[in-house]
N, CA and C atoms as a LAMMPS dump frame, in Angstrom:
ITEM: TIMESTEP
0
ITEM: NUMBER OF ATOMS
375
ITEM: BOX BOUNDS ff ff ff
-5.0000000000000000e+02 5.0000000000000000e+02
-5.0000000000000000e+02 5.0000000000000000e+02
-5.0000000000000000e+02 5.0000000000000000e+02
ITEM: ATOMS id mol type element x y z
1 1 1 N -239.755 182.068 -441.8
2 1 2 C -239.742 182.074 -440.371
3 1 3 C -238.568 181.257 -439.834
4 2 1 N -238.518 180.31 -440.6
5 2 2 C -237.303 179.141 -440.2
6 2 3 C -235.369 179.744 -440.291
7 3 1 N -235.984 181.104 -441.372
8 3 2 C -234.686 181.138 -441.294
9 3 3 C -233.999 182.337 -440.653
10 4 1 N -235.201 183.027 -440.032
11 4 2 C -235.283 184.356 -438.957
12 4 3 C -234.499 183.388 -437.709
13 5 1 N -235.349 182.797 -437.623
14 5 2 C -234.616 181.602 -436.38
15 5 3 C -233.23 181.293 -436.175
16 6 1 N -233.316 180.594 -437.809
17 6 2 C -231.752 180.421 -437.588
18 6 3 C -230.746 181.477 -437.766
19 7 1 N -231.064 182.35 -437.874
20 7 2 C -230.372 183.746 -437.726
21 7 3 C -230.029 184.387 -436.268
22 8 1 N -231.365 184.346 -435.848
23 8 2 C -231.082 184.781 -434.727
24 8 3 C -230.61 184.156 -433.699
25 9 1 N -230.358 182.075 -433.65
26 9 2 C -229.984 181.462 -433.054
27 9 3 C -228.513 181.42 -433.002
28 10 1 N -227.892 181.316 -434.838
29 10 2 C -226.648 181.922 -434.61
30 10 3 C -226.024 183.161 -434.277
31 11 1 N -226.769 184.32 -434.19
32 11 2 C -225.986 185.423 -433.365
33 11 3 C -225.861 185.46 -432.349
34 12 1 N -226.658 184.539 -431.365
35 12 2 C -227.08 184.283 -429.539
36 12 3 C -225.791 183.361 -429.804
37 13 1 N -225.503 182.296 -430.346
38 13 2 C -224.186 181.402 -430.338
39 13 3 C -222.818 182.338 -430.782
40 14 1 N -223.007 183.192 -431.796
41 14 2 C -221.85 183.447 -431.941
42 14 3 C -221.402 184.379 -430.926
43 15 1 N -222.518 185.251 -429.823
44 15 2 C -222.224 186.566 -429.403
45 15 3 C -221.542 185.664 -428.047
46 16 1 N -221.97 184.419 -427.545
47 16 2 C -222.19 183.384 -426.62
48 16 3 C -220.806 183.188 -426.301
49 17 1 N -220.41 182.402 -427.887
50 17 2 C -219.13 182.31 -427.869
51 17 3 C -217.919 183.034 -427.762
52 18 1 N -218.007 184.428 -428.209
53 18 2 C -216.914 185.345 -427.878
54 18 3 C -217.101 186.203 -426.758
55 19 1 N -218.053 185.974 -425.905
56 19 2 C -218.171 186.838 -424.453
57 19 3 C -217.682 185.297 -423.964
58 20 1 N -217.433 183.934 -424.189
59 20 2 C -216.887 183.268 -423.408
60 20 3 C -215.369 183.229 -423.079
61 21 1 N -214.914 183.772 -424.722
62 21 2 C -214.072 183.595 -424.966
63 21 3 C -213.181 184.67 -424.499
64 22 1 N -213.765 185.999 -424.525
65 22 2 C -212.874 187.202 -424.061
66 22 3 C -212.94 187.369 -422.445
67 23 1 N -214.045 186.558 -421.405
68 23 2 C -214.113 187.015 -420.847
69 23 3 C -213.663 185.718 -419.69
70 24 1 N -212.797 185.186 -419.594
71 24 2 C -212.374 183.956 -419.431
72 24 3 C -211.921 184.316 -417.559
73 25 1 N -212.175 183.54 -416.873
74 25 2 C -210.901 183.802 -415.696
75 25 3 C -209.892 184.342 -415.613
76 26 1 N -209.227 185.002 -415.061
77 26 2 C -208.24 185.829 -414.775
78 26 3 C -207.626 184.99 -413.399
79 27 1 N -206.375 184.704 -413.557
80 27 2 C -205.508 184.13 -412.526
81 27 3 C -205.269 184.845 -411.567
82 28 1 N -205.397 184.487 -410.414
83 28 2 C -205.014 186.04 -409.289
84 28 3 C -203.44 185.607 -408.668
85 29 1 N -203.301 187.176 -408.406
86 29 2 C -201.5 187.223 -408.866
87 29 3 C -201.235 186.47 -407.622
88 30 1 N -199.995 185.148 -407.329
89 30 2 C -199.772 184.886 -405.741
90 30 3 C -199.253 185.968 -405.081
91 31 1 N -199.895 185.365 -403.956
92 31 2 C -199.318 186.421 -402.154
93 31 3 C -197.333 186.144 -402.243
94 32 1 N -196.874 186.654 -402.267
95 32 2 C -195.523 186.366 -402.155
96 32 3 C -194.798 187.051 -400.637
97 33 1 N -193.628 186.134 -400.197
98 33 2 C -193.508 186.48 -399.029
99 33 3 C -191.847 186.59 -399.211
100 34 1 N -190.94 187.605 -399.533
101 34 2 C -189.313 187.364 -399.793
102 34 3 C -188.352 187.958 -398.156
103 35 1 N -188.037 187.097 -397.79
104 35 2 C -186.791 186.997 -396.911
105 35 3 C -185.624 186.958 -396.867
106 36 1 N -184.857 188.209 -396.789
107 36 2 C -183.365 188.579 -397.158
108 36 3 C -182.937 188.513 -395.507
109 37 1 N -181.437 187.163 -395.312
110 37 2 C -181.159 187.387 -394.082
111 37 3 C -179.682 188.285 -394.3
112 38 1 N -179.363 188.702 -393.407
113 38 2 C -177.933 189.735 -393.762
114 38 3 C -177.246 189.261 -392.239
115 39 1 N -175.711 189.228 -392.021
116 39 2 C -175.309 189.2 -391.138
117 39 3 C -174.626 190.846 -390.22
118 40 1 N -174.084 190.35 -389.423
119 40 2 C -174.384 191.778 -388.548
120 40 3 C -173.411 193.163 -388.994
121 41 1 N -172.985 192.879 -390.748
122 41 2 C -172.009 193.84 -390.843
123 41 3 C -173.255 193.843 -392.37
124 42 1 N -174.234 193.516 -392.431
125 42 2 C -175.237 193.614 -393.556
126 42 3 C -174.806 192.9 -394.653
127 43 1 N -174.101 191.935 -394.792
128 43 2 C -173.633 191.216 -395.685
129 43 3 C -174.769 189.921 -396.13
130 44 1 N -175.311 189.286 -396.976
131 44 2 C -176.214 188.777 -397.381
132 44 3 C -175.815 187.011 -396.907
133 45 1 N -176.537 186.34 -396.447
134 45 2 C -175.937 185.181 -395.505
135 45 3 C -176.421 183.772 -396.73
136 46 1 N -176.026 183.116 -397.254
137 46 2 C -176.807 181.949 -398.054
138 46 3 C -176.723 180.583 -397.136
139 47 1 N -177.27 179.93 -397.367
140 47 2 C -177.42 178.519 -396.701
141 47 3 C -178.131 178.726 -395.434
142 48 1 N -179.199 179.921 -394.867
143 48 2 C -179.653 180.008 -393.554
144 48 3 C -181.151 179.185 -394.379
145 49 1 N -181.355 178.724 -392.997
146 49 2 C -182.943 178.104 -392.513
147 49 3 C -183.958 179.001 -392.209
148 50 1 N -184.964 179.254 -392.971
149 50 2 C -185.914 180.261 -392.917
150 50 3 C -187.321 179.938 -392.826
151 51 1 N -187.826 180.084 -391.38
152 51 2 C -188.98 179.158 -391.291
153 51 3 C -190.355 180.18 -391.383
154 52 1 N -191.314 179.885 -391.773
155 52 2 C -192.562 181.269 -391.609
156 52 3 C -193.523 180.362 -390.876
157 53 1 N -194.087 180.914 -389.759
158 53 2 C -194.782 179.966 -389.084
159 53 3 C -196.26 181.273 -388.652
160 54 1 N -196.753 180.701 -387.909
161 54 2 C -197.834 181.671 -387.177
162 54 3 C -198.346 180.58 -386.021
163 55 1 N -197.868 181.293 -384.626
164 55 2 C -197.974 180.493 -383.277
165 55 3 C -200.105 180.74 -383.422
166 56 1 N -200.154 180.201 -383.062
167 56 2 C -201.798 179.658 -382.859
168 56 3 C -201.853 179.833 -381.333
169 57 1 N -202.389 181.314 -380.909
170 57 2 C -202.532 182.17 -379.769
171 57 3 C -203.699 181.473 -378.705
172 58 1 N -204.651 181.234 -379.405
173 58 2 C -206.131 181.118 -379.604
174 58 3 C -206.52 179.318 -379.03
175 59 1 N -206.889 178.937 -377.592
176 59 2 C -207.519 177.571 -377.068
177 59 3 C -208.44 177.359 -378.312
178 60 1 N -208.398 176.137 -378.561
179 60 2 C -209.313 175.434 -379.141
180 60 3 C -209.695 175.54 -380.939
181 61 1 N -208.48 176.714 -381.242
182 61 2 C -209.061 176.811 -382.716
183 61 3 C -207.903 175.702 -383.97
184 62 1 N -208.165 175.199 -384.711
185 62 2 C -207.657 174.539 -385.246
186 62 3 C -206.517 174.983 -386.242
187 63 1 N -205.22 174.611 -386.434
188 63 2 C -203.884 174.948 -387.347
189 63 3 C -204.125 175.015 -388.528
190 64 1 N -203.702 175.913 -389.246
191 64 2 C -204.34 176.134 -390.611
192 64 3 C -203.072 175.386 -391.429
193 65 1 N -203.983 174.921 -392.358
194 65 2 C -202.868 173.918 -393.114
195 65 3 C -201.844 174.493 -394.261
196 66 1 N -200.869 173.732 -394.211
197 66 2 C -199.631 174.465 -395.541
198 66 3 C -199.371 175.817 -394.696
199 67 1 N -199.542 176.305 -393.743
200 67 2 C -199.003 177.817 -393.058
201 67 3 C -197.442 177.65 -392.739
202 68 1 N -196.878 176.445 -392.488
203 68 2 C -195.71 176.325 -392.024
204 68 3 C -194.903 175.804 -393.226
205 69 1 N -193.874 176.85 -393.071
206 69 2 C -192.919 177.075 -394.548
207 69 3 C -191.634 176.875 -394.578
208 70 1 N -190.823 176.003 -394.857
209 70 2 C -189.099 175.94 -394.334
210 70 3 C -188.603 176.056 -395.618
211 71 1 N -187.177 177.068 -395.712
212 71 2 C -186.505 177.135 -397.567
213 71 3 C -185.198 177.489 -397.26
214 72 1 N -184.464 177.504 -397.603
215 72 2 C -182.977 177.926 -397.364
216 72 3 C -182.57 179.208 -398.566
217 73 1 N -181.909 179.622 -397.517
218 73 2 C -181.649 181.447 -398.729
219 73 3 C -180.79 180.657 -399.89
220 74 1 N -180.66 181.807 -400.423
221 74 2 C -179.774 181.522 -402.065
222 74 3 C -178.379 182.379 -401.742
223 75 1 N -177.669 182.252 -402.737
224 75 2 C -176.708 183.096 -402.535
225 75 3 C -176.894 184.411 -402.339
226 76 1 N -177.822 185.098 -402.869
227 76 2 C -177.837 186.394 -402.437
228 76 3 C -178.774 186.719 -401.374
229 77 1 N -178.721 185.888 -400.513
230 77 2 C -179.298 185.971 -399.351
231 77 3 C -181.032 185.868 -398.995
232 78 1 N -181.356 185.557 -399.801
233 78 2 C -183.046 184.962 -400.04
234 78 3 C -183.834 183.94 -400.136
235 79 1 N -184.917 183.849 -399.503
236 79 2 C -185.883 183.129 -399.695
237 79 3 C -187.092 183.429 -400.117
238 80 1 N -187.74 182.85 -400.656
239 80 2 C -189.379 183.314 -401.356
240 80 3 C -189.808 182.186 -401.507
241 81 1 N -191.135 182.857 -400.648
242 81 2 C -192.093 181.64 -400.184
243 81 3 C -193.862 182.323 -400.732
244 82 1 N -194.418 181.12 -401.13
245 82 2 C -195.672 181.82 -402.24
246 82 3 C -196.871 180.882 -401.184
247 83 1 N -198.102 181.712 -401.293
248 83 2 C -199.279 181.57 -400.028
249 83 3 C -200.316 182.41 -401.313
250 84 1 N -201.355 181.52 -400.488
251 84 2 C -202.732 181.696 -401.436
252 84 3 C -203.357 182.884 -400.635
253 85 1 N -203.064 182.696 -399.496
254 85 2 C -203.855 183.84 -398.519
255 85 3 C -203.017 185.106 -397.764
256 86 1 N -203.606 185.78 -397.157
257 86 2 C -202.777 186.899 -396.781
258 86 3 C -202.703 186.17 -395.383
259 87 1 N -201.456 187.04 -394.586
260 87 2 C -201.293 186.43 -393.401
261 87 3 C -200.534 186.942 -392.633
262 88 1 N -199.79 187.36 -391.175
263 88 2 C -199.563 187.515 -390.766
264 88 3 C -198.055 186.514 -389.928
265 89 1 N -196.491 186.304 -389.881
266 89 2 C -196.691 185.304 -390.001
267 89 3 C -194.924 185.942 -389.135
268 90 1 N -195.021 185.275 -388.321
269 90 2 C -193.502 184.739 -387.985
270 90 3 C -192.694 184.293 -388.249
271 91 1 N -191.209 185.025 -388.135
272 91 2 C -190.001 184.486 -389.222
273 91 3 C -189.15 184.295 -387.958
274 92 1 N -188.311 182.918 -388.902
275 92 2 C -187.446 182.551 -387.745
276 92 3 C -186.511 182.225 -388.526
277 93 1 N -185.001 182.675 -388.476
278 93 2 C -183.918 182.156 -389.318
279 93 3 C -182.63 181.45 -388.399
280 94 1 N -181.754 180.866 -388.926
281 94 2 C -181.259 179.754 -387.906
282 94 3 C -179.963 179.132 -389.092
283 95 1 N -178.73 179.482 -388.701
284 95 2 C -177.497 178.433 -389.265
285 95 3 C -176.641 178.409 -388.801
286 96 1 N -176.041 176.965 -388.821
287 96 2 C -175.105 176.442 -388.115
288 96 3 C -173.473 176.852 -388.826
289 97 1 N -173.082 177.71 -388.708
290 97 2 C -171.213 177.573 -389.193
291 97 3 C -170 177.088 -388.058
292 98 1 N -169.456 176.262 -388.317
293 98 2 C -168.606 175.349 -387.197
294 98 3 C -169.353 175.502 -385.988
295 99 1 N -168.465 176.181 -385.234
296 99 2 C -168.976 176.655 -383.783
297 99 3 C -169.755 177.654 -383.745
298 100 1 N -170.119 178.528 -384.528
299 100 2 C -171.256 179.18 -384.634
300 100 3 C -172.432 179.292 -384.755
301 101 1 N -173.329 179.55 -383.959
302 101 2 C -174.752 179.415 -384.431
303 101 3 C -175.333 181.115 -384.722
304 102 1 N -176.264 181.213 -386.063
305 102 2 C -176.202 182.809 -385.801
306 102 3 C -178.126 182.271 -386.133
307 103 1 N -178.627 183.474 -385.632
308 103 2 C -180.487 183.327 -385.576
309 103 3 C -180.733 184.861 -385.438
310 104 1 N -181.751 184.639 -385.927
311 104 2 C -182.655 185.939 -385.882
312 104 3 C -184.027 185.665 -386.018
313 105 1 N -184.753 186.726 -386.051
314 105 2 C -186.371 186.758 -386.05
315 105 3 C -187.208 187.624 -386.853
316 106 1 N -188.311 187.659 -386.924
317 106 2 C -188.867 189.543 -386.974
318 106 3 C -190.458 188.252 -387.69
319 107 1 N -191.206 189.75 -388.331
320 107 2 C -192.419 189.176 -388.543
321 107 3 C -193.052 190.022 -389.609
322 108 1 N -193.211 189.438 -390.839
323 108 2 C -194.003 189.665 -391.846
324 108 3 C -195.469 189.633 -392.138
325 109 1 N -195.944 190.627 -393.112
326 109 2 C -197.201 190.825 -393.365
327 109 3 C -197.502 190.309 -394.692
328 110 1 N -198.465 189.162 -394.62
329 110 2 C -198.261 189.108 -396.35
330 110 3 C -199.982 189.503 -396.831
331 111 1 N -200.142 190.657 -397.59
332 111 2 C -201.024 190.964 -398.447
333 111 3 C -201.474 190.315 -399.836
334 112 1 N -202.55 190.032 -399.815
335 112 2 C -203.331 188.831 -401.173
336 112 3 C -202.714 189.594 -402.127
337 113 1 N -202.274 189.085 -402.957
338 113 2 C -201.534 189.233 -404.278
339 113 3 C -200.404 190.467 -404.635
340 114 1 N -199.696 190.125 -403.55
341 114 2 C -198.799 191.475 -403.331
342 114 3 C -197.237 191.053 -403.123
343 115 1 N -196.329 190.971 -403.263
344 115 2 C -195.281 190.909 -402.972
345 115 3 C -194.556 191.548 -401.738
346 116 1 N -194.157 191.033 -400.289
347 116 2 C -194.314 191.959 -399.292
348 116 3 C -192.15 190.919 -399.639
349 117 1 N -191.31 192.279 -399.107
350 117 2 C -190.212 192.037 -398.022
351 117 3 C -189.955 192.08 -396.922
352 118 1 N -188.774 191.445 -396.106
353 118 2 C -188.286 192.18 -395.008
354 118 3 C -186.737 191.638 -395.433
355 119 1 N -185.968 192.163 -394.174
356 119 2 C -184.527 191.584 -393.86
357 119 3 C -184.696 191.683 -392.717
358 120 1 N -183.895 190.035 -392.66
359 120 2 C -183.698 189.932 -391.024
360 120 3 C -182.512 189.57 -390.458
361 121 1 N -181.843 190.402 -389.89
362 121 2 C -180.228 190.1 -389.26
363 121 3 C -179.975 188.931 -388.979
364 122 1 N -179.128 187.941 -389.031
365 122 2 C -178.809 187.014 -388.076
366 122 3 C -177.837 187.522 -387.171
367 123 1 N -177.772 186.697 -386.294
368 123 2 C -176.438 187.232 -385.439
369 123 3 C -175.918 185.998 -384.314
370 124 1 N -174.642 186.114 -383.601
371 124 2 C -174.181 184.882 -383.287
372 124 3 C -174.791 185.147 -381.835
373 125 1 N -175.401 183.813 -381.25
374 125 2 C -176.11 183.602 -380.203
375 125 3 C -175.008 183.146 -379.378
């Protein structure tokens, strides 16, 4: 009887252990948000200020935290910015060259575990 037991105690452990083992968490992929600014002949702009914000429309409801995002493009004209949640979110780009200031805008959608783009012109204000 003792050793029906221990038979059947180790197959409940061993079956235990490899449904723990195969069936582990799965990482969920990040929300990614990529921002290509281009200037007004579509040329890819590096060193712009790229802010993702979301204006808070709504009396009385409280600012959701980490929503506000500042990164500077790369040389090939990008930024990528990573969010746990999906969101809706306002882009604002902004750089200073001598006497120039060039800005632009527009507004992204970011879907849970999805990689969303846009491009957004700058242009001289």
């Amino acid at each position: 009887m003792k050793k029906t037991t221990l038979k059947i105690s180790s197959i409940l452990f061993a079956f235990l252990l490899v449904s723990t083992v195969f069936t582990s968490c799965t990482k969920e992929k990040d929300t990614i948000g990529i921002i290509k600014v281009v200037n007004s002949n579509g040329q890819p702009m590096s060193g712009v200020t790229v802010v993702l914000d979301q204006q808070n429309t709504e009396p009385g409801t409280d600012p959701i935290l980490n929503l506000r995002q500042t990164k500077e493009t790369d040389a090939s004209g990008r930024a990528e910015f990573i969010y746990r949640y999906e969101a809706i979110l306002d882009v604002s780009v902004n750089k200073t060259d001598g006497n120039d200031t060039y800005q632009g805008s527009g507004v992204i959608r970011l879907l849970r575990g999805k990689t969303e783009q846009i491009t957004v012109e700058a242009v001289i204000q």
